[in-house]
N, C-alpha and C positions, 0 to 999 in steps of 0.2 A: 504494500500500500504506500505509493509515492505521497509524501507530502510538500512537495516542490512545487512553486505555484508557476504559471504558466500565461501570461498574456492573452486573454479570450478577444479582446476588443480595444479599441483607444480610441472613445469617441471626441471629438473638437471639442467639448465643455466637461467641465469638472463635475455639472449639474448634471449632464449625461449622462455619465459615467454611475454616477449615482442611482438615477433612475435603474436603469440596468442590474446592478447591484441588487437596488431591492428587490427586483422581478424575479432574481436568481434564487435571495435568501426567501422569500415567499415559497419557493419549491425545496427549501431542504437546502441548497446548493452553498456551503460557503464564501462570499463575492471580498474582493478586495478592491479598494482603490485608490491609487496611489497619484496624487496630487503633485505635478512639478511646479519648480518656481517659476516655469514660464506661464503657465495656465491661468493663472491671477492676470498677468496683463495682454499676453494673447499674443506675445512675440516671444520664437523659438532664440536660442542663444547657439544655436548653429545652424546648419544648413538642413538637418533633420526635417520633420512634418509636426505639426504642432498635433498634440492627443496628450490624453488624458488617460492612462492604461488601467483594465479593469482585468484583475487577475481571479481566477480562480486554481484550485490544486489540481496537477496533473489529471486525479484518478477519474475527476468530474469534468471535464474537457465535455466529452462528445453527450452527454446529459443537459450541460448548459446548455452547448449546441443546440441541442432537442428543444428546451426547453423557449428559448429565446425567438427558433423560429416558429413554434407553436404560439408564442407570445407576438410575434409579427406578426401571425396570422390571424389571430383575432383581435389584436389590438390598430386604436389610430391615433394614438399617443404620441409616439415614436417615428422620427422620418425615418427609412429604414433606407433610404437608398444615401444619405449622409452617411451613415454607418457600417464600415469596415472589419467585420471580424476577422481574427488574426487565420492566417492563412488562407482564407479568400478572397481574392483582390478581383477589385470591381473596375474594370477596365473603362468607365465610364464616366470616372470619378478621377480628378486631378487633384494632388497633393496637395493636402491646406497649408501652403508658404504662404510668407508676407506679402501683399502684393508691392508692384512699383509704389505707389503713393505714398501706401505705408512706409516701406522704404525708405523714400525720400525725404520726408517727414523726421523720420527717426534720425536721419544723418544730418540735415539742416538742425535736429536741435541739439545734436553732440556737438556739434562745431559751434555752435554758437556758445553752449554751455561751457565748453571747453575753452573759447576765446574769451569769456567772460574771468574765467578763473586766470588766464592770460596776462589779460590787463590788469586785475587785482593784485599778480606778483608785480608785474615791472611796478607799478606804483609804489608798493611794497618796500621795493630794490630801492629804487626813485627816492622814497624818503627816508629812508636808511641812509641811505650814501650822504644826503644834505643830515 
């Protein structure tokens, strides 16, 4: 009896991921979920795919399975075509990265932030030296 937990899913929200969870523990099924520090603000800290992993133990893998799409099936709760379970990829569906905008956004305000810290030292320097 494996007790090694195993990646069922990594939906885009932490609130997801959740929901899922409880679907699971409603059947018996152990659910975990495991919150990163990007998911609070919604940008990855590399090149990766933003999610939110929802593990359960190896032994209950193809149960959740079961269960999940039995819960797809009758539910309309859940968008289910967002949603990526682990080992079946959905050829339809493009990697949730940052977009441009995002992007850009983000890097206009390091530099800014960064330039601001900038000028605060030479100033710094500036009245030091006098």
């Amino acid at each position: 009896m494996s007790q090694d937990l195993v990646t069922l899913a990594a939906p885009p929200t932490e609130f997801e991921a959740n929901l899922l969870a409880v679907v699971l523990r409603d059947h018996g099924i152990d659910a975990f979920v495991f919150a990163s520090s990007a998911s609070g603000i919604g940008i990855p800290f590399c090149s990766g795919t933003i999610g939110v992993p929802l593990q359960v133990k190896a032994d209950d893998v193809e149960e959740a399975r079961r269960v999940l799409a039995s819960n797809k099936r009758d539910s309309i709760d859940i968008d289910w075509d967002e949603l990526e379970l682990a080992g079946q990829k959905n050829p339809n569906r493009a990697p949730a990265t940052m977009r441009l905008p995002a992007k850009i956004a983000f890097a206009v305000t390091a530099i800014v932030l960064l330039s601001g810290l900038l000028i605060s030292l030479v100033f710094s320097i500036i009245q030091f030296v006098n």
